[in-house]
N, C-alpha and C positions, 0 to 999 in steps of 0.2 A: 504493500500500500504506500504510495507515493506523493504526498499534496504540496502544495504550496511552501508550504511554512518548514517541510524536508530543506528546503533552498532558502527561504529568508529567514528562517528559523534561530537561526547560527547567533549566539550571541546574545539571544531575545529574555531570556534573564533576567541579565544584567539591566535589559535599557525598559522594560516592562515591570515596575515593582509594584506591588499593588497600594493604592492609595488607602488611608487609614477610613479618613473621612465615606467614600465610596464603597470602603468594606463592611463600613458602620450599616449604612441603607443596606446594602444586602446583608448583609446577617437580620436584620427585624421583619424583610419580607419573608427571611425561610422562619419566621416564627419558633413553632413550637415544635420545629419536626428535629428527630435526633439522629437519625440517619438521611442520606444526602447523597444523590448523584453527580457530580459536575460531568455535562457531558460537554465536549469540546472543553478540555480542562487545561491543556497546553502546559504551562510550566506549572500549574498550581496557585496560582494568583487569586485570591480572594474567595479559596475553600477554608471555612470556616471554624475556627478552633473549637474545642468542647464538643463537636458532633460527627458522628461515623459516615467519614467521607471516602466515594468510590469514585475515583476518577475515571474517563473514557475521554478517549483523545487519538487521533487518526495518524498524527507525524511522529514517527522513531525520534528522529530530532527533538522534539519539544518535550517527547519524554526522559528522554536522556540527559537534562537540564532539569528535570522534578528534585527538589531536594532529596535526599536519602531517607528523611524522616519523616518523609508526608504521604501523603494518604498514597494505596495501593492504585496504582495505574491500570487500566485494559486499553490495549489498541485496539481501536474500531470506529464504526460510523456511529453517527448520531439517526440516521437514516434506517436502521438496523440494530437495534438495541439488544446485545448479547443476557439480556433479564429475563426472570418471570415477571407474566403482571404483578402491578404495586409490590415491587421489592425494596419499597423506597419510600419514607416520608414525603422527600421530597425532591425533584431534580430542576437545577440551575443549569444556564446555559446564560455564560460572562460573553458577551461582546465577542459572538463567534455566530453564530446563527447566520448572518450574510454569506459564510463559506462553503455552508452545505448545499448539495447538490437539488435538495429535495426539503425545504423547510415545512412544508404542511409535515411530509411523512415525519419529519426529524420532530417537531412539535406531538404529535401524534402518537408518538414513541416515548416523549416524554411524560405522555398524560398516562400512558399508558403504564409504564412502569412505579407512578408516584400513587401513595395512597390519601396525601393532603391537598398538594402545591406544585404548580410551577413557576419557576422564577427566572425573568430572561433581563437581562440588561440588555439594551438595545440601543440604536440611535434611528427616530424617526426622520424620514427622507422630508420630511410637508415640516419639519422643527425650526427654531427660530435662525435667521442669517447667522453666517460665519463669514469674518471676513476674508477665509484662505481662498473663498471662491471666487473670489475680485483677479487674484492671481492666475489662480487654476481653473480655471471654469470647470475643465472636462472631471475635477471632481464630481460635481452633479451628471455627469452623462456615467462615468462608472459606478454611481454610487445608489441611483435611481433605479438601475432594474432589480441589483440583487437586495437593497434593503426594503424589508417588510411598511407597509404603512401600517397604522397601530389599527386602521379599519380589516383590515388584513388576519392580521394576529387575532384578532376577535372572532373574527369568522372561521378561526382555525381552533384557539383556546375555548372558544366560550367567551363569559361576563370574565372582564379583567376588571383591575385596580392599574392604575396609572401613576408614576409618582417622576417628578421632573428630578432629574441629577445632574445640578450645576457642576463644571467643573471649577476646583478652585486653580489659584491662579500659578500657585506651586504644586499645581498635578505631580505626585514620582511615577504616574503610571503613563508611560511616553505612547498612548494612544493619540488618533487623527486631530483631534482639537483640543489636548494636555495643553497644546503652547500657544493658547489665544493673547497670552501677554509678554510671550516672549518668540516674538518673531525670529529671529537669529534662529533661534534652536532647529528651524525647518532646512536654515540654510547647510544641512551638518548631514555629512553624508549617513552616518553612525546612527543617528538617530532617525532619520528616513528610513533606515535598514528593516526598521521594527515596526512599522507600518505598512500594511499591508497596499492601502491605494495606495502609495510612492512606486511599489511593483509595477502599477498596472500602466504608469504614465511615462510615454516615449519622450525620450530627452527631456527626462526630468531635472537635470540642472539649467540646462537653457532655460526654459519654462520658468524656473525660478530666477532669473537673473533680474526682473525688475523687482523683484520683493527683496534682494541682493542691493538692489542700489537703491529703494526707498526706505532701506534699513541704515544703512549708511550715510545720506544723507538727512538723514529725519524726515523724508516726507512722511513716512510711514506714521511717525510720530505725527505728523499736522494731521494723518487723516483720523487714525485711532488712538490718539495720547487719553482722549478720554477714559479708556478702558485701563489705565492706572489706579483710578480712582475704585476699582472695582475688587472686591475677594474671589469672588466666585461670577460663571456665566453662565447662562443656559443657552448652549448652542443645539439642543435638542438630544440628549440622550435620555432616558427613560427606564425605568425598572418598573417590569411589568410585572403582576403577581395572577394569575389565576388558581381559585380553588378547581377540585377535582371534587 
């Protein structure tokens, strides 16, 4: 089994740490449940202390980077849940659901095997502006078909709970919009590495070179210096909860 993250994987660690604040919201969506699926679990970022967690995750690589002392790994899809029904309080799925081949089935799979909860972090395509797409536009043209709208996800879960996850402005977890206030940080080969859309955009340095030189001269700052003044943003990410 071969994916993506087998090749940008390398490294993802380090540059992917999970944030405190964002691990806080998830842990209160998985409630009261004491055993836990992480499916699409990658390095183990924001599986949950005090509770029997199983992780599922599809890249050798990302497994190979799991700490030694965390929870038990299974390679596999999320499309194809190696369980019985409800073997699980509950199953999560962290900012990875965009990847799967098949997200009805891979949802489906999730409800399937949980006996309380499912809990998805997400980022809504219809969520509020971000201004990397001033830069990048073709972010929206990559990012529009494979992410779910949250009208989507209902029609797939059932009745969900909605809860908005600003990022703050010291994100440690170096996902797509962590650096709304620290522009520079996109311009860094290392940390592009660990994001998955940087993958999908041809001559991605080029592409960047105006945000390159409105960094450097401060225009950037005359456009968005306001965003200083801020701790947290909501650029549209979301923690979805459905019971079962």
């Amino acid at each position: 089994m071969t994916t993506l993250y087998d090749t940008i994987g390398i490294g993802y660690a380090a540059r992917r740490k999970p944030d405190a604040r964002i691990a806080h919201a998830i842990n209160l969506a998985l409630g009261p449940a004491e055993s836990v699926l992480n499916v699409g679990a990658g390095t183990g970022s924001y599986e949950p202390e005090g509770r029997h967690v199983t992780a599922l995750e599809p890249s050798a690589e990302m497994i190979a980077q799991r700490p030694k002392n965390g929870a038990k790994a299974i390679q596999g899809a999320a499309e194809d849940l190696p369980f019985e029904d409800r073997s699980f309080d509950a199953a999560m799925a962290i900012l990875t659901i965009h990847h799967w081949s098949d997200i009805k089935a891979g949802l489906n799979e999730m409800r399937r095997v949980s006996r309380d909860r499912v809990v998805i972090l997400t980022f809504d395509p219809e969520g509020p502006y971000f201004w990397l797409k001033d830069y990048l536009p073709e972010i929206v043209e990559l990012d529009q078909p494979i992410m779910p709208t949250l009208e989507v996800l209902e029609s797939i879960l059932g009745e969900i709970s909605i809860t908005p996850v600003p990022v703050p402005h010291d994100c440690s977890d170096g996902f797509l919009g962590a650096y709304w206030r620290r522009p520079h940080v996109y311009l860094d080969p290392e940390a592009r590495a660990s994001i998955s859309t940087f993958a999908r955009i041809e001559n991605v340095e080029t592409r960047l070179m105006a945000l390159e030189n409105d960094v450097v001269t401060d225009a950037w700052d005359q456009k968005y210096g306001h965003l200083a003044e801020l701790e947290t943003l909501d650029i549209g990410y979301r923690l979805i909860t459905a019971r079962i």
